[in-house]
N, C-alpha and C positions, 0 to 999 in steps of 0.2 A: 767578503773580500778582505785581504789581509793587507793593513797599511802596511807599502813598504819601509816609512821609517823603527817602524818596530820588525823586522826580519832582514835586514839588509844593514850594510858593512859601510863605513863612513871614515874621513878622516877629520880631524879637528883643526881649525886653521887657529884657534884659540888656545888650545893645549899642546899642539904640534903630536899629538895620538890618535890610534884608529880607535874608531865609536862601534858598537853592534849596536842595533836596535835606536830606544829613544835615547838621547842625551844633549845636546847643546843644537841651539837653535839651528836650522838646514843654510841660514843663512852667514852661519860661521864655519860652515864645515863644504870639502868635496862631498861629492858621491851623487847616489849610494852606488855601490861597488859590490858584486857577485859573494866578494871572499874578501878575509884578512888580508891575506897577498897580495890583490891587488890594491886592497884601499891605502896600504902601506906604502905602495910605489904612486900615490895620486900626486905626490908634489913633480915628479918624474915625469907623467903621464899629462898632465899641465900642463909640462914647460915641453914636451915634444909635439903636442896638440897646438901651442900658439907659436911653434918655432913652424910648422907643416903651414900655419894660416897665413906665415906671415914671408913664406917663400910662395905663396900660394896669392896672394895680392902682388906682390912682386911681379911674380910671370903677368897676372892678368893687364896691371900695369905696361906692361910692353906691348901689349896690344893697339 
């Protein structure tokens, strides 16, 4: 079984850079992510994932 942090795409929340493989601990970084391209766009992908949760509490709220 192939660990995914050694084959799989990261971003660094410590470097503000995408990682491949092993590099800085999982708990300073997004991911893991398919591809460069995406782990590139993780700060993006973040902040549209907690904007969806937090319209998403909202609605439940009117309940």
């Amino acid at each position: 079984m192939v660990d995914v942090r050694e084959d799989a795409w990261w971003f660094c929340l410590r470097h503000n850079e995408v990682e491949h493989g092993k590099g800085c601990p999982n708990s300073e970084r997004l991911g893991p992510y398919p591809d460069r391209e995406t782990a590139s766009r993780a700060l993006s992908i973040a902040a549209e994932r907690n904007e969806a949760w937090e319209e998403q509490e909202e609605n439940e709220g009117d309940r």
